[in-house]
Structures are given as C-alpha cells and as structure tokens.
C-alpha positions in Angstrom: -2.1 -9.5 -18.0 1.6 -10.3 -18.0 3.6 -12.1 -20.6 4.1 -15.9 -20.7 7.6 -17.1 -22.1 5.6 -20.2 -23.2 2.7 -21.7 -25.2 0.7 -24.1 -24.1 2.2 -27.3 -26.5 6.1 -25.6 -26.7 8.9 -28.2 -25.8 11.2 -27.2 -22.6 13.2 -28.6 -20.1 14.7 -27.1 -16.5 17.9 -25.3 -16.8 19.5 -27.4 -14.7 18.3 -30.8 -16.0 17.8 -33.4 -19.2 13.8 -34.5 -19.6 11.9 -32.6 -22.0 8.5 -31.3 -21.4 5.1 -30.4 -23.0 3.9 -27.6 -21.8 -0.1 -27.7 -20.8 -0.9 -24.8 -19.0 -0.3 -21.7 -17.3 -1.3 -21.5 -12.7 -2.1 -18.4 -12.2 -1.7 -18.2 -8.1 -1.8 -14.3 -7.6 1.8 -13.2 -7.3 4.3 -12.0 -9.4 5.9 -15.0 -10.7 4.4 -17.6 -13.0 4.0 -21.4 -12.5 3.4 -23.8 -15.7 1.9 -27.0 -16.0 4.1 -29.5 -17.7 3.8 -33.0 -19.1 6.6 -35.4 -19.5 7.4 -39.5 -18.9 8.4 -40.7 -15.5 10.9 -44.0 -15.4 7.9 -46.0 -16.0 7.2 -44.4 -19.3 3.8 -43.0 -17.5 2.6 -39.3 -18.9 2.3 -37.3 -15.4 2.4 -33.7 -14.8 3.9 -31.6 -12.7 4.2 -27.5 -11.9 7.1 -25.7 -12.6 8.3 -22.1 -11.8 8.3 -20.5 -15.5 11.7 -19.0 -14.6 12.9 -22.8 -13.9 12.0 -23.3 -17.5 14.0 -22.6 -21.2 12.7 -23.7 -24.3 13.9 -26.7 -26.7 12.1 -25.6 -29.5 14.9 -23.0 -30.6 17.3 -25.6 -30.2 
C-alpha cells in the first residue's frame, strides 16, 4: 500500500495554477504514480471533477 499525500476532503490546487480543489478520491491505475480525483467550479460555477497526477497537487490547507 503506498502513501497518499492527501485525504479525501483536503483543499489543493496545481502547483502551477490558482483554483482550489476538493479532493474526492484516490485512482488507483497500477503504476507507480498516483492520480486523485478532484472537485472544483468551472466558469459556469458547475461542480465537475477531474483527475490529477498527485505530484501535480500541493495542499492549501497548511496555508
């Protein structure tokens, strides 16, 4: 079992951009990095989710 950086509820955002993120869930896909399973508005203001690499991802929640 490896470690996830994240729990499923924890506030992020990319490293490289602005929108903050729920997290929902860990995909596990069998290899050695780890996708999540994010939540977060698009322009319309519409809750969609979307997968991100977990290495993509820092958390706000620290902040």
């Amino acid at each position: 079992m490896s470690n996830q950086k994240f729990d499923a509820g924890a506030w992020v955002k990319e490293k490289t951009g602005t929108k903050g993120m729920t997290v929902v869930r860990y995909v596990s896909e069998g290899s050695d990095s780890e996708n999540v399973i994010c939540k977060y508005a698009d322009e319309e203001g519409h809750d969609v989710e979307g997968e991100f690499p977990e290495a993509d991802l820092i958390s706000l929640d620290d902040n």
